[in-house]
C-alpha positions in Angstrom: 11.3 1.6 -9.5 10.5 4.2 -6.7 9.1 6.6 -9.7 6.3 3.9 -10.5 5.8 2.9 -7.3 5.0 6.2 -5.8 2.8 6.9 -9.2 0.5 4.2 -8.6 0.2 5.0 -4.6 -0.9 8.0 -5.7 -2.9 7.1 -8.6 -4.7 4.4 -5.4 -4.9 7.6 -3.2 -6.6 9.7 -5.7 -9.1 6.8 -6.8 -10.0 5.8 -3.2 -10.7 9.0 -1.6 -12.9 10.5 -4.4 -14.6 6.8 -4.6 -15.0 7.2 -1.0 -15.8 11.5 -1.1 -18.2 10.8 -4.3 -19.7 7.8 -3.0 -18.7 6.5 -6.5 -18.5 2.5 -7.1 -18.1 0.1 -10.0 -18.3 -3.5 -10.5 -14.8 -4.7 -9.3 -13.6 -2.0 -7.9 -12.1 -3.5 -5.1 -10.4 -5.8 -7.4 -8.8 -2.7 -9.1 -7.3 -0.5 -6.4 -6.5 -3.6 -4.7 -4.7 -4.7 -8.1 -3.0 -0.8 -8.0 -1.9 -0.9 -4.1 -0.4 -4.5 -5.3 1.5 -2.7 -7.9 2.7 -0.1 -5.7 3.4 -2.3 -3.1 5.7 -4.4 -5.4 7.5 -1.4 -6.7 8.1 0.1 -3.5 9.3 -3.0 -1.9 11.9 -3.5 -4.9 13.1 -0.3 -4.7 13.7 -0.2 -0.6 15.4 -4.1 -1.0 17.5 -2.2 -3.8 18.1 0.7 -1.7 20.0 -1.8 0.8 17.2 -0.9 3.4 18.3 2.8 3.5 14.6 3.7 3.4 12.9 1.6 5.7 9.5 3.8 5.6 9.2 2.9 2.1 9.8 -0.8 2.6 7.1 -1.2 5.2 4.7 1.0 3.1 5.2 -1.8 0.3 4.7 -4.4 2.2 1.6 -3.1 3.9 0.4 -2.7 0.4 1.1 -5.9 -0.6 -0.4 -7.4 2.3 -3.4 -5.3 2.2 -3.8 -6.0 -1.2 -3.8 -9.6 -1.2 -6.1 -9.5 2.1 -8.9 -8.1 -0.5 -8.0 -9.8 -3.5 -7.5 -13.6 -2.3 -10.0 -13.1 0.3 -8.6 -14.0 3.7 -7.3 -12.7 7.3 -5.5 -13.6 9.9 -5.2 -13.6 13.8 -5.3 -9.7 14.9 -4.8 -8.8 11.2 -6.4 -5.2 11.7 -4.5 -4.2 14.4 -0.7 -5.5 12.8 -1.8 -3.9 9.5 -2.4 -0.5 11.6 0.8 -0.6 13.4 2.8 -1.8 10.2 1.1 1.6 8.7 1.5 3.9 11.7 5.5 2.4 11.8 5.7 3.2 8.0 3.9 6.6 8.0 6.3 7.6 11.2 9.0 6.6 9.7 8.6 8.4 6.2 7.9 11.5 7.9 11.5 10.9 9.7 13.0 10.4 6.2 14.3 6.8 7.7 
């Protein structure tokens, strides 16, 4: 589970940042890494539910994947959704770097 998800984070990684350094875009391509961070964010969160929460960093990066995901895909937001989805990322991203 953690194999695949950490393939297609970085598979989403690699597509967004040269999308973003190339100034590259295609019809739907929101819709597509969205679809990718969805996967990841599935895999991720299976894998740290499995784990028995022993990696914590990895269960908050899946669900900020998930969430962010489905922000783009299904189209919608809520109350102070950019600054929960920035602390839920700066927890996980500290938190990974602990090894937590």
């Amino acid at each position: 589970m953690k194999y695949y998800g950490l393939l297609l984070l970085g598979i989403w990684l690699i597509a967004r940042s040269l999308m973003e350094l190339l100034n590259f875009h295609f019809s739907y391509d929101k819709t597509v890494l969205a679809s990718i961070a969805l996967g990841a964010g599935v895999f991720l969160t299976v894998y740290g539910l499995k784990a028995r929460l022993e990696s914590v960093g990895s269960l908050l990066l899946g669900v900020w994947l998930i969430i962010g995901a489905a922000m783009v895909l299904f189209k919608f937001s809520f109350p102070l959704s950019q600054l929960i989805m920035a602390g839920l990322a700066a927890l996980a991203g500290l938190l990974l770097i602990m090894r937590r």
